[in-house]
C-alpha positions in Angstrom: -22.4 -22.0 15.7 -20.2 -19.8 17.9 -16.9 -21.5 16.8 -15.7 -23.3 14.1 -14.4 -27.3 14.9 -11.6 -28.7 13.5 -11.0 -32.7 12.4 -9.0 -33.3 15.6 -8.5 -37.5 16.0 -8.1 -38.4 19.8 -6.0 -40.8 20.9 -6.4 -40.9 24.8 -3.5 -42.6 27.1 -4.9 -46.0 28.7 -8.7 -45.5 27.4 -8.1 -46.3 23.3 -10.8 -44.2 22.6 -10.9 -42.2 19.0 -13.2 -39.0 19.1 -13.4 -36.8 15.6 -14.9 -33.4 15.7 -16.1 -31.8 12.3 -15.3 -28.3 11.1 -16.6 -26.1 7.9 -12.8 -25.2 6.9 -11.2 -29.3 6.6 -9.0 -31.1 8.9 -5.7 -29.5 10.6 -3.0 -31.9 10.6 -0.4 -29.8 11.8 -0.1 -27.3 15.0 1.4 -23.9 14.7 4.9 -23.3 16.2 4.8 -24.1 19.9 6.6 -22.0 22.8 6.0 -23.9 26.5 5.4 -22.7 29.9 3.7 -23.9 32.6 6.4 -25.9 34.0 6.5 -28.6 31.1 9.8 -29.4 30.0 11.5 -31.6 27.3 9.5 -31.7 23.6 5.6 -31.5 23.5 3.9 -34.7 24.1 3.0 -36.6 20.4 -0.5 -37.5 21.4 -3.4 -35.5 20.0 -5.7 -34.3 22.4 -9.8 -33.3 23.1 -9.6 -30.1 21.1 -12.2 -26.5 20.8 -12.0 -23.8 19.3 -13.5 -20.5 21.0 -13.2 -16.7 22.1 -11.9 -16.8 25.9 -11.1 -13.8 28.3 -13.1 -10.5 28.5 -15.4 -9.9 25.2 -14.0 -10.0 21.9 -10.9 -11.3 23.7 -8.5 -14.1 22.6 -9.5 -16.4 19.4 -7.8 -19.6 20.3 -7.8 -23.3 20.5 -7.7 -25.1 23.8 -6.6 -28.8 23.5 -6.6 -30.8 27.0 -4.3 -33.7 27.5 -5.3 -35.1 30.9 -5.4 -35.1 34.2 -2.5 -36.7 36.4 -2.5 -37.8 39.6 1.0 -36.5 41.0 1.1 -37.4 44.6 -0.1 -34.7 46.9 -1.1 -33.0 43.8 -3.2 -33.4 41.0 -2.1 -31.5 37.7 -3.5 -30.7 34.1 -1.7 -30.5 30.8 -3.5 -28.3 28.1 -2.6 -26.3 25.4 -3.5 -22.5 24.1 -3.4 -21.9 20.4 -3.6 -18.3 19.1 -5.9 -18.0 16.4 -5.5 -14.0 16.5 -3.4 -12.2 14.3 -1.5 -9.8 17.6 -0.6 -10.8 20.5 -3.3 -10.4 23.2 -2.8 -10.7 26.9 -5.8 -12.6 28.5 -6.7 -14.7 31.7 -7.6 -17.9 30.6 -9.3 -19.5 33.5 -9.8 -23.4 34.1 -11.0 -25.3 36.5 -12.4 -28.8 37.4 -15.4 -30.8 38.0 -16.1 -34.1 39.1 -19.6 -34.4 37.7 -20.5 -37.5 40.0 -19.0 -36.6 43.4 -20.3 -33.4 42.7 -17.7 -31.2 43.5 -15.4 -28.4 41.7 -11.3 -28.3 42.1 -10.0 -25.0 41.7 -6.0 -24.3 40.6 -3.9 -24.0 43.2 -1.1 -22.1 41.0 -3.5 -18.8 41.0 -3.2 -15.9 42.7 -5.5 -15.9 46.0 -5.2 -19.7 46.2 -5.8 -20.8 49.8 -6.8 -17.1 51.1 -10.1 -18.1 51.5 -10.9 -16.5 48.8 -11.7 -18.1 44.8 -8.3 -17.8 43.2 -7.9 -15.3 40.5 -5.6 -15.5 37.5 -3.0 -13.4 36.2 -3.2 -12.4 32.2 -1.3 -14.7 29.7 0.7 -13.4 26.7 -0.5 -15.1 23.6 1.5 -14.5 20.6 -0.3 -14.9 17.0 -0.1 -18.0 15.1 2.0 -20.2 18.8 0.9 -22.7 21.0 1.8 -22.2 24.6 1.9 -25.9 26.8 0.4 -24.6 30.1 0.1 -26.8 33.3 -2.2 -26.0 35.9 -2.1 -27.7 39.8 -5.2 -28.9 41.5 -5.7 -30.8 44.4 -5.5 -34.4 44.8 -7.9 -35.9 43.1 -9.2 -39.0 44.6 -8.5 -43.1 43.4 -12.3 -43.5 42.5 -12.3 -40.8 40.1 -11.8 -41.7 36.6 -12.7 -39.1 34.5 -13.4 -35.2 35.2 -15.2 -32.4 33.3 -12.4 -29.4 32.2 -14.4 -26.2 32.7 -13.0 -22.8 30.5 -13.8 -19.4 31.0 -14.7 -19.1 27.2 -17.3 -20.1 24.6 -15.5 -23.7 24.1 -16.9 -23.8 27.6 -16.6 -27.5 29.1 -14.5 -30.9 27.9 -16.5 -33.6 29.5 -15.1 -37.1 30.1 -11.1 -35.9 30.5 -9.6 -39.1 31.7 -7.6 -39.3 35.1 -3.9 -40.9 35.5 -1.3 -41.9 36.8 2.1 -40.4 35.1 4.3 -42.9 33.2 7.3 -44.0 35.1 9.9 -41.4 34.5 7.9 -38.5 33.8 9.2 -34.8 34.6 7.0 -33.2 37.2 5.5 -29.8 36.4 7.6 -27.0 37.8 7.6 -23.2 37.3 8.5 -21.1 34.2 9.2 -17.2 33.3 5.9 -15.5 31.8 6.6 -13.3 29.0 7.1 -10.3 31.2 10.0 -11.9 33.4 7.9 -13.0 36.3 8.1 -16.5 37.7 4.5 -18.1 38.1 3.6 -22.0 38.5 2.4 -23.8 35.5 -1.1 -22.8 33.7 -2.0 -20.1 36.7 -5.9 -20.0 36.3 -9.4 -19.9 38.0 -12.7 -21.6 38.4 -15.5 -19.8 36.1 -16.4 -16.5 37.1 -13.8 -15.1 38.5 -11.4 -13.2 36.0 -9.6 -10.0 35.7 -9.1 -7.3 32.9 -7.3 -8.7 29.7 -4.7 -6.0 30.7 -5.1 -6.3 34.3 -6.1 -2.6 34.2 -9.0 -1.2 36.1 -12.2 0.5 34.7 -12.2 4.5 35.3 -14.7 3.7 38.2 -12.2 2.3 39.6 -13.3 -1.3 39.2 -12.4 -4.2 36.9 -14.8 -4.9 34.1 -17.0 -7.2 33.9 -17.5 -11.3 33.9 -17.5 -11.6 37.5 -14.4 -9.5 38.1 -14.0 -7.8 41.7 -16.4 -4.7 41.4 -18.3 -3.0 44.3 -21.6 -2.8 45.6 -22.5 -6.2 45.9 -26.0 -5.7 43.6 -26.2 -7.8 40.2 -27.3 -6.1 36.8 -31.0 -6.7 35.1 -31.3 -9.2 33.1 -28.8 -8.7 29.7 -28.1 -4.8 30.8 -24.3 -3.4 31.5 -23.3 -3.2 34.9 -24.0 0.8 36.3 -20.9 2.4 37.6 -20.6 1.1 41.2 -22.5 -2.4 41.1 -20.9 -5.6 41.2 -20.9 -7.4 37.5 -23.2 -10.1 37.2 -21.2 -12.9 36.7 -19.3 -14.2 39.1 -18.0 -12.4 42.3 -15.1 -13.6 44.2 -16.9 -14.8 47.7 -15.3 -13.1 50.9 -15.2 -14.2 54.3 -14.4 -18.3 54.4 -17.2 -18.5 56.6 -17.9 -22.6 56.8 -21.6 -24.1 56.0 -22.7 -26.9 58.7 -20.5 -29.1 56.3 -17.6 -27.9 56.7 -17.3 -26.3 53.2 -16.6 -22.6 53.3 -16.2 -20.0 50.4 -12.6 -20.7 49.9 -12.6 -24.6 49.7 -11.0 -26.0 47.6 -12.5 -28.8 46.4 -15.9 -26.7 47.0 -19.2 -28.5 46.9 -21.5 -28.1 44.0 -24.8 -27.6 45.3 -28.2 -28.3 43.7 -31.2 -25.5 43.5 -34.7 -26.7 43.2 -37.6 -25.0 44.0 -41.3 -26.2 45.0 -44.3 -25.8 45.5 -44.3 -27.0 48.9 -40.1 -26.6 49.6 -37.0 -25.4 48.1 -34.1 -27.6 48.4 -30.3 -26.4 47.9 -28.6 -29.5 48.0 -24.6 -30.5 48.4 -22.5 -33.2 48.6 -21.8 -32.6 52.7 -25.0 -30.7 53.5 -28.5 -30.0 52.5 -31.0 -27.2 53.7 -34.7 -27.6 53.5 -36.8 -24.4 53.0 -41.0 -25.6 54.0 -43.3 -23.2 53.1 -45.1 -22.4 55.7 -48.3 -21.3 53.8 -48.6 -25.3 53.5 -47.3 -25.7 56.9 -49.7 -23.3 59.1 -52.7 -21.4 58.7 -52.3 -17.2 58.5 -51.0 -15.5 61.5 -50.7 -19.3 63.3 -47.5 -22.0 64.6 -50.5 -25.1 64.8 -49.6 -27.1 62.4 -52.1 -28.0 59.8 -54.2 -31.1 58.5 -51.5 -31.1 55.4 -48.4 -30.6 57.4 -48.2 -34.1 58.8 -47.4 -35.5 54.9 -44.9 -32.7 54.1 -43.1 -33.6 57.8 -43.7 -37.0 56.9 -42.1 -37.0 53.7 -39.0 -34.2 55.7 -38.5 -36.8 58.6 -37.7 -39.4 55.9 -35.6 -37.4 54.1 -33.7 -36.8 57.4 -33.5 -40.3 58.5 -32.2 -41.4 55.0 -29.7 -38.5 54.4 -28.9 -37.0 57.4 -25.5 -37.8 59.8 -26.6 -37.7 63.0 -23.1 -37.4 64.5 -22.6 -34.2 63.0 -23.9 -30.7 63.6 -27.3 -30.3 64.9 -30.5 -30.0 62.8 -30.9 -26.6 62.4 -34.6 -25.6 62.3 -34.9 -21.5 61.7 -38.0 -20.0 61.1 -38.4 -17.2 58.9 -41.1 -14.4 57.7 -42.0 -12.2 54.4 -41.2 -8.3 55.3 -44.7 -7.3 56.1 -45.7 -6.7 59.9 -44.3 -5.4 62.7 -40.4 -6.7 63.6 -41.2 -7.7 66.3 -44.4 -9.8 65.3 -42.8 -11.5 62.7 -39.9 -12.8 65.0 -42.3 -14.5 67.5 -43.9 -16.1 65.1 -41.2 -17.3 63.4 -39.8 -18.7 66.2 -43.1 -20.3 67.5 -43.5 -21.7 64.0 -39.5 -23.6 64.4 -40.3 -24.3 67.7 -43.5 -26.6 66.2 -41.7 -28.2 63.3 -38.7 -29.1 65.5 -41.5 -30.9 67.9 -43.0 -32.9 64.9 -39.4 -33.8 63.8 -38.7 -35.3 67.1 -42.1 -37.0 67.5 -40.9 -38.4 64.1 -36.7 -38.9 64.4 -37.1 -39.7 68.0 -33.9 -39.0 69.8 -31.3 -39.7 67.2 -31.0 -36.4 66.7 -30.0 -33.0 68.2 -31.8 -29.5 67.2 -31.3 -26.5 67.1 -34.0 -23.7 66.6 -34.3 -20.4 66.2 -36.8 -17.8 64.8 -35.2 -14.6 62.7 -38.2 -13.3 61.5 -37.5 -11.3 58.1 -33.5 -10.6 58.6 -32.4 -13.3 56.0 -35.4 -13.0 53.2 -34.0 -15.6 50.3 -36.8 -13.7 47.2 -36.7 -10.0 46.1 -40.0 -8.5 47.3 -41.9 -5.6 45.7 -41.5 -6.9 41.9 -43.8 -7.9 39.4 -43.6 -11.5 41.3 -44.6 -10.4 44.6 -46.8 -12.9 45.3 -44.2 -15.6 44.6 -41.3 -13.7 46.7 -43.2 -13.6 49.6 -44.2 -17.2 49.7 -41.0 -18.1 49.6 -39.4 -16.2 52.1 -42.5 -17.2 54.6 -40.7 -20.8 55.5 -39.3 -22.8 58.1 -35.8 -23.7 57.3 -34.1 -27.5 58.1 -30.7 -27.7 57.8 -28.6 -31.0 58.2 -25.1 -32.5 57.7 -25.2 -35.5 54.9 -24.0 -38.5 56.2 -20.8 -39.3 54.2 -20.2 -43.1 52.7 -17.1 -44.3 51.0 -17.5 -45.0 47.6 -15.2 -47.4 46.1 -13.1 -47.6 43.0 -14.8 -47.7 39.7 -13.9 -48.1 36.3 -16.0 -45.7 34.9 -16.7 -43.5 38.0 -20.5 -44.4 38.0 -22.7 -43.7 41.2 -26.2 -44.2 42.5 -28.4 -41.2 41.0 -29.6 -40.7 44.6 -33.4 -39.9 43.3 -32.4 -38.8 39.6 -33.0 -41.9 37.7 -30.7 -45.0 37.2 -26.6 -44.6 37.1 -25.2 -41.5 36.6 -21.7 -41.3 34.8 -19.1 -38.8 32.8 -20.5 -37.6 29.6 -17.7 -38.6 27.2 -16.3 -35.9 25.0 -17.9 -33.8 22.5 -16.5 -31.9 19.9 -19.9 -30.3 18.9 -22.7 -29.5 19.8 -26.5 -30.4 17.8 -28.3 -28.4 15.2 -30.7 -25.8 17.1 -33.7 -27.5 18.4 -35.3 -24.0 18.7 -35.0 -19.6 18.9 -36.7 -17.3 21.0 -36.0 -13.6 20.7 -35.3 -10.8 23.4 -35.6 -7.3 23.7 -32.9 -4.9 25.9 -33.0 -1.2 26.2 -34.3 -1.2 22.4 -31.8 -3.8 20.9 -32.7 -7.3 20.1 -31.1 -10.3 20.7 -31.5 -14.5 19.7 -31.8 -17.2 22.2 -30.9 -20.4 19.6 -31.5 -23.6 22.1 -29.3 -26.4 21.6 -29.8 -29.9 22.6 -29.1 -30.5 26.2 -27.1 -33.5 27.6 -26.5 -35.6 30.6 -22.6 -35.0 32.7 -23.0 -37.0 35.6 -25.6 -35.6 38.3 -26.3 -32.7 35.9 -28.0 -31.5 32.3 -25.7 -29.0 30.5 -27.7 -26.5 29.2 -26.2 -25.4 25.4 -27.7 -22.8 23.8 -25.9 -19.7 21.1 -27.0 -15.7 22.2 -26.6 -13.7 19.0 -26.9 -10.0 18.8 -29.2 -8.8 16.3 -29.0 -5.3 17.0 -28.9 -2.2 16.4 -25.4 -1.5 18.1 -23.1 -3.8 19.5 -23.6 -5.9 22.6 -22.6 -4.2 25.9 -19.7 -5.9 26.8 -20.7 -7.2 30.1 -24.4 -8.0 29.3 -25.4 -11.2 31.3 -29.0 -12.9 32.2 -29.1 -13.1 35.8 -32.2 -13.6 37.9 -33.0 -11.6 40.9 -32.9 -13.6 43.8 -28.9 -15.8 42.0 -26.7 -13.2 41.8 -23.3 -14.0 40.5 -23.9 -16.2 37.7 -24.2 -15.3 34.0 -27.4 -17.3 33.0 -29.1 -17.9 36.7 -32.4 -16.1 34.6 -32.5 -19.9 33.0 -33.9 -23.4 34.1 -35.1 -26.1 33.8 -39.0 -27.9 34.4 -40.3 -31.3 33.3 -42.9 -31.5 30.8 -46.2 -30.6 33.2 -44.1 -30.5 36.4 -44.1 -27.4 38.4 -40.3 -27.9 40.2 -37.8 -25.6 38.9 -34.5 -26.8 38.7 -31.9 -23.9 38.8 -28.1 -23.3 38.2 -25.8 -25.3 40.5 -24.1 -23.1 42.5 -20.3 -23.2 43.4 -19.6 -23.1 47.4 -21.8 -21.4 49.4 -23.2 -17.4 48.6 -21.4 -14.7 50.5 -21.4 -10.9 49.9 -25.2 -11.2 48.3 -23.6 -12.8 45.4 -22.4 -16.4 44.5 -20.6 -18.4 41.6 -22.0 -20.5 39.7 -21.0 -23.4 36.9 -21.1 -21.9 34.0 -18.3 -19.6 31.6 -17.8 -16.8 34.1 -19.5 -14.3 31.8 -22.2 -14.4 29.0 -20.3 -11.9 26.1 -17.3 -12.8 24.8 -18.2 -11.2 21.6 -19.9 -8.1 21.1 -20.4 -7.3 17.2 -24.0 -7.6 15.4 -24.7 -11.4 14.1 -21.7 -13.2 15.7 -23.1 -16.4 17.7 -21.7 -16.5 21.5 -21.9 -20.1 22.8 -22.6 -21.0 26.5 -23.4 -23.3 28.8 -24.8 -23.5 32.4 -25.2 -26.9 34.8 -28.4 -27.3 35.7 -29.4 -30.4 38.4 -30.9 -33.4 36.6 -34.6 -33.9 37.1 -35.5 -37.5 38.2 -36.5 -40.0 35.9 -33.8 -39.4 32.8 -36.2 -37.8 31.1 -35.8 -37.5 27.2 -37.0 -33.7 27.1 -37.4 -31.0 29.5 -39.3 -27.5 29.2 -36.0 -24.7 29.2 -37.0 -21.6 30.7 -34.9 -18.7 29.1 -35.8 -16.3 31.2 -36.1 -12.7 29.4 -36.1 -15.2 26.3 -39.0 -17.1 27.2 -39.9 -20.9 27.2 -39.3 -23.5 24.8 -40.6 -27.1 25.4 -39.3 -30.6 24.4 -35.8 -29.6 24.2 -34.2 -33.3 23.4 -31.5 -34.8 26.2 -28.9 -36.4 24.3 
């Protein structure tokens, strides 16, 4: 395993529930000497909390244990109590990034303590002084977080990773609210300063010689991701994470700076790709189903897939808000100026069938952009596959929002993925490996050991340990991204049903800007470098319909394994 667990009892305000985690090394029963910031004030609270151990910052950065206390709902604010112990013996200076998720509404809160925080622009935080052997109390502000919300997901930018089912409160009568504190080197910041996954700065705050800061989706330049598990060349963006620029909105309202930010779903067909949020969905049809070569007639088979898109619309789909948007779109090959008229002819037909279907509920909007915005690499060993999925016809729409009321548990239709969906509860461990495939990069290998998976809400957690077996160390900002998801440390891995051809992708964070994206999972994929020392990590993954008991994992440069268990 990639950290050791210690015997931590839970005893969780206004829930009474008990949660032990097991560790090789007996029970702790006492915590090191504490020093607060953050804002807290008067002694620490007595309640034991959901405790992990883990290595967090840049790789082989700080060994520490994160305990979280709660969530608290503080007015016009929501706030976070958690606690850092060093397990190092000197003091390091990290950035120790957390954010939130609400695994049902399907959104993530970022802090908004960090610096960047309401610039349009993913906050980033500022390195912490950890002393050896101390606890620090750290705060952290969020956004409100709404009255139907019961329990969140803490997300970490470490190998402890994510504490699912982290109850929501209200504060007891009488308790102090979080205010600002000195950090060690005399400046004042707000309690727990911190940052969604992804987004993280040097554990000195110093730059690389490039120029840049290292890697696990620091600011870089270049905008290009890394191949699959290599270093980041001098000049390129790392591979895990970039800051998004610009705050342009999507047709629901949620730019790259929102905050929450909508947590979208990545599924790719056959017959369409779907990128799904909570406020807005976009369709991609392919149109080699759609049309005929070199044609905008519809075909015999494009009345079902419009069928089944018209319904989709109709169920989903506000029409009070922004326009359908129906953009049509080609593969690089041809002439420019080809490709554009036949993209638009080929929007201007599937905006006709929609109609013939939607009737006048709806407005449209169509365009054709030929091959300006392809979504697929081209040229690569997948050709073939790139180019069918950049031929489409694209169908934006605004989802149609519905007030959900207060629930005890904070359950919520599955909306297609099978039954009720709620919180995962905590866990202190993760299973035995189910299964191990083994990768090659630039000559060193590496272990892919597969844990079992589990349900959080809407989503599967992926878990899984990465352990280098050499020769040499691991390149410090080694990550698995794929191709066409750059930004997130393991966007190489998904997810299939057993025989089903759908692939289910990383969820994404926001919408993409700058070529790149963030996605949910640790902000970085090597947190320790040396030859046989596990690395845990995690990445969300949309739940297939059905609650199915196994899935097929796709590893990416690691290969397949099948009947990987859901827990």
């Amino acid at each position: 395993m990639s950290a050791r667990r210690f015997l931590v009892p839970l005893a969780l305000p206004l829930t009474g529930l008990m949660v032990v985690g097991g560790c090789s090394e007996g029970t702790q029963t006492a915590d090191p000497p504490t020093t607060r910031t953050g804002g807290s004030s008067g002694p620490p609270q007595a309640t034991a909390t959901m405790a992990k151990e883990g290595w967090f910052g840049s790789a082989d950065g700080l060994h520490a244990r994160v305990a979280i206390r709660g969530v608290e709902r503080q007015g016009a604010k929501s706030v976070l109590r958690y606690s850092v112990t060093s397990m190092d013996t000197a003091a390091k200076s990290v950035p120790l990034g957390v954010s939130l998720l609400d695994p049902v509404g399907r959104r993530l809160y970022r802090p908004t303590t960090a610096a960047g925080a309401g610039t349009g622009v993913p906050p980033t935080p500022a390195p912490e002084q950890f002393a050896p052997g101390a606890t620090r109390e750290l705060t952290a502000d969020f956004p409100p977080i709404p009255a139907n919300v019961q329990k969140l997901t803490v997300l970490t930018t470490g190998t402890a990773g994510e504490f699912t089912g982290v109850p929501v409160t209200d504060p007891a009568p009488g308790q102090p609210t979080p205010g600002t504190q000195p950090t060690p080197g005399g400046q004042t910041t707000p309690g727990g300063q911190s940052t969604t996954p992804g987004v993280q700065s040097t554990p000195s705050g110093q730059s690389t010689p490039s120029g840049q800061l290292t890697s696990g989706g620091q600011l870089a330049l270049g905008g290009q991701g890394t191949p699959q598990g290599q270093s980041a060349p001098s000049g390129q963006t790392t591979p895990s994470g970039l800051p998004t620029l610009g705050g342009q909105g999507t047709p629901g309202g949620q730019g790259t700076g929102a905050n929450p930010a909508d947590l979208y779903d990545i599924t790719e067909g056959e017959i369409k790709d779907v990128t799904s949020g909570a406020s807005d969905v976009k369709m991609n049809l392919r149109t080699d189903v759609l049309f005929a070569v070199d044609s905008a007639k519809p075909s015999a088979r494009a009345k079902q897939v419009l069928d089944q898109a018209a319904q989709e619309i109709r169920e989903k789909a506000d029409p009070g808000g922004q326009p359908l948007a129906v953009n049509g779109h080609t593969d690089s090959k041809g002439a420019d100026d080809h490709n554009l008229k036949l993209s638009r002819e080929r929007a201007e037909a599937v905006q006709k069938e929609l109609q013939s279907r939607l009737g006048n509920t709806f407005k449209y909007s169509t365009q054709g952009k030929g091959e300006a915005e392809l979504i697929a690499k081209e040229g690569g060993a997948d050709d073939a596959k790139a180019r069918s999925r950049n031929r489409r016809v694209e169908i934006s729409y605004v989802v149609r929002q519905q007030t959900q009321g207060t629930t005890a548990a904070s359950t919520a239709p599955a909306g297609g993925r099978g039954g009720t969906v709620q919180p995962a509860a905590f866990r202190a461990q993760d299973g035995k490996t189910v299964a191990s495939r083994f990768g090659r990069f630039a000559g060193a290998k590496r272990r892919l050991d597969v844990k079992p998976f589990y349900r959080d809400g809407a989503y599967l957690v992926a878990v899984f340990e990465l352990v280098n077996e050499g020769p040499g160390t691991t390149p410090p900002d080694a990550a698995y991204p794929h191709k066409d998801y750059l930004g997130g440390a393991f966007t190489s891995f998904s997810v299939l049903l057993p025989g089903g051809t759908d692939v289910y992708r990383a969820v994404r964070i926001g919408p993409p800007a700058a070529n790149s994206a963030t996605y949910v999972d640790p902000g970085r994929a090597t947190f320790r470098t040396a030859l046989n020392q596990p690395v845990r990590g995690f990445a969300y993954i949309p739940a297939p319909p059905g609650n199915p008991a196994t899935v097929v994992f796709d590893g990416g440069p690691f290969g397949k394994v099948n009947n990987v268990p859901i827990s």
